[in-house]
VOBA-1610 file (N, C-alpha, C; in pm, whole numbers, padded with zeros to 5 digits, always signed):
BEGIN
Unk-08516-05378-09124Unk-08454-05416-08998Unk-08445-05294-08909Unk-08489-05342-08759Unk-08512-05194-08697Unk-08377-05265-08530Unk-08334-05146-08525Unk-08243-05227-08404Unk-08124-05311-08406Unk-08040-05277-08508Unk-07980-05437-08542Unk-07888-05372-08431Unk-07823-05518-08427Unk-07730-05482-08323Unk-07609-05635-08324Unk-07504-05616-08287Unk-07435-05717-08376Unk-07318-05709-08231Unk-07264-05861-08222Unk-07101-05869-08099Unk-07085-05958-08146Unk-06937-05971-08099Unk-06864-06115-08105Unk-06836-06194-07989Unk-06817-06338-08015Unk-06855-06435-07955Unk-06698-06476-07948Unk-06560-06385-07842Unk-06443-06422-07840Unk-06471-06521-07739Unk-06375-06577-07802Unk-06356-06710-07648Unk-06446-06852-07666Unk-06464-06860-07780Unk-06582-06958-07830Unk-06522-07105-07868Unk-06390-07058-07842Unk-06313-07186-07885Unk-06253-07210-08035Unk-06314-07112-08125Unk-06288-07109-08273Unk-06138-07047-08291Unk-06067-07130-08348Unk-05928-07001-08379Unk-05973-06862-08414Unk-05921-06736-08369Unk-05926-06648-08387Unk-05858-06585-08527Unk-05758-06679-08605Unk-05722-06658-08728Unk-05731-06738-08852Unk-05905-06793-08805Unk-05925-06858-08927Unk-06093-06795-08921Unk-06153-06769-08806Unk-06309-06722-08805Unk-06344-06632-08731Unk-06387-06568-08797Unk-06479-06465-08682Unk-06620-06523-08644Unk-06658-06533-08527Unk-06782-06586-08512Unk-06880-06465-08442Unk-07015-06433-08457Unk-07067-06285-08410Unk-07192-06319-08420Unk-07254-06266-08308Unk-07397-06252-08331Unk-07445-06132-08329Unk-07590-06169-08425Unk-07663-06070-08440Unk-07794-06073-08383Unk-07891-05938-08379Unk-08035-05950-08359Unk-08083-05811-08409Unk-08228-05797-08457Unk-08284-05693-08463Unk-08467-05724-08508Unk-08537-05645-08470Unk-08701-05635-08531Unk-08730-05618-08627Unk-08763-05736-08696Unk-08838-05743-08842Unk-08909-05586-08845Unk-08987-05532-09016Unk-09096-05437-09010Unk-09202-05487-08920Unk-09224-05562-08897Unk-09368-05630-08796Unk-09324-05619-08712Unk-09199-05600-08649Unk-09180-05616-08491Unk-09150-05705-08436Unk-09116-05809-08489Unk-09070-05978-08482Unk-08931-05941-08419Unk-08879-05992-08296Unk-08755-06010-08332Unk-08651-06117-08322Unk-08554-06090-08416Unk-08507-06208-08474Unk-08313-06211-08458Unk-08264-06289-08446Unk-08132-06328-08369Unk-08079-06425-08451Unk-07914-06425-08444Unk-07883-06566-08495Unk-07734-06515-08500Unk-07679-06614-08538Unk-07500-06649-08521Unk-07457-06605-08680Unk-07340-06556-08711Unk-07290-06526-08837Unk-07123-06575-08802Unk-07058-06689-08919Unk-06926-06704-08873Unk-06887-06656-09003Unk-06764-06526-09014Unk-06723-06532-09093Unk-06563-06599-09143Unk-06547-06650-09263Unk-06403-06720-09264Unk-06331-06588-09324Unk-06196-06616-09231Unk-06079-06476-09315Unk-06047-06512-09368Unk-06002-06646-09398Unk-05911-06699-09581Unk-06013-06660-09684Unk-06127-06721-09660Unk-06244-06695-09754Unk-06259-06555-09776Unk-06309-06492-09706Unk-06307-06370-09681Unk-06464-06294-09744Unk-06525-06445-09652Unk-06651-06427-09657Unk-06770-06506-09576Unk-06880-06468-09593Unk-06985-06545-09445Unk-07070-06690-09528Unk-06980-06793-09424Unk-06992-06941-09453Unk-07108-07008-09351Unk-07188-07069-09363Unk-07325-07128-09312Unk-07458-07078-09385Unk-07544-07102-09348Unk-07639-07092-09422Unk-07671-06920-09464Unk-07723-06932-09575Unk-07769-06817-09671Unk-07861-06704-09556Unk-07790-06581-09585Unk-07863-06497-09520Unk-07890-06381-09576Unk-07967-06275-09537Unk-08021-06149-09613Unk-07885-06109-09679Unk-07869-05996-09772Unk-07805-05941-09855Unk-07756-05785-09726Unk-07873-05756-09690Unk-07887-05623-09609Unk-07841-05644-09476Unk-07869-05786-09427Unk-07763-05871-09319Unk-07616-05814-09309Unk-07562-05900-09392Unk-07436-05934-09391Unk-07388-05826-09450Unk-07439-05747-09532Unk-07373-05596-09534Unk-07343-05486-09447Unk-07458-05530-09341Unk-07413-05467-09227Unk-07326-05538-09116Unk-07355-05629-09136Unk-07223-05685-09052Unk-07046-05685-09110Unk-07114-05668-09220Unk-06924-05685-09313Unk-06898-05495-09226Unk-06926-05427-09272Unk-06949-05272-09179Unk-06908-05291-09077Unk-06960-05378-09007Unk-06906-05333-08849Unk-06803-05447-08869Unk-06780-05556-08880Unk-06670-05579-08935Unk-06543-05480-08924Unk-06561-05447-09032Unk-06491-05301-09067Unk-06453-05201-08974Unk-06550-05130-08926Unk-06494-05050-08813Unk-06480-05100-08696Unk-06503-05228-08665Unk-06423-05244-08520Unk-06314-05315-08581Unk-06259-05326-08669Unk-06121-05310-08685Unk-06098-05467-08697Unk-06146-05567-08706Unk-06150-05711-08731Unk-06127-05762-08861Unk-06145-05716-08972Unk-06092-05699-09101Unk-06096-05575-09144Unk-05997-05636-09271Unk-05961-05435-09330Unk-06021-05464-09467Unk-06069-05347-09468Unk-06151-05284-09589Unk-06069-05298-09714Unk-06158-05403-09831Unk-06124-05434-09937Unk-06099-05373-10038Unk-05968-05325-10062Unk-05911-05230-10187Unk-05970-05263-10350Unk-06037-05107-10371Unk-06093-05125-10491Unk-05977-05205-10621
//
């Protein structure tokens, strides 16, 4: 993934204390590029809709993280 780049989608109508909703985009190795919606649930406290990369959502749990939207899971 070359470019990723990731925001949130406030104001979307979703409670703000049950989902985070965020999009993402970035260029495949080929140069493709590719976009799409990620909602995460905070009870769950994890990303609900369809199955996505591993390397995805790790970077989004990250920024997650530092913009301060959830707190970092105690070992």
């Amino acid at each position: 993934m070359h470019n990723l780049r990731f925001g949130f989608f406030d104001g979307s109508g979703m409670s703000p204390q049950s989902r985070i909703l965020m999009f993402y985009s970035f260029e495949t190795e080929t140069n493709l590029p590719r976009s799409g919606i990620l909602h995460y649930h905070l009870e769950e406290k994890r990303f609900v809709g369809p199955r996505h990369d591993g390397e995805l959502t790790a970077a989004a749990m990250e920024f997650l993280q530092s913009s301060g939207r959830i707190v970092p899971a105690q070992p």
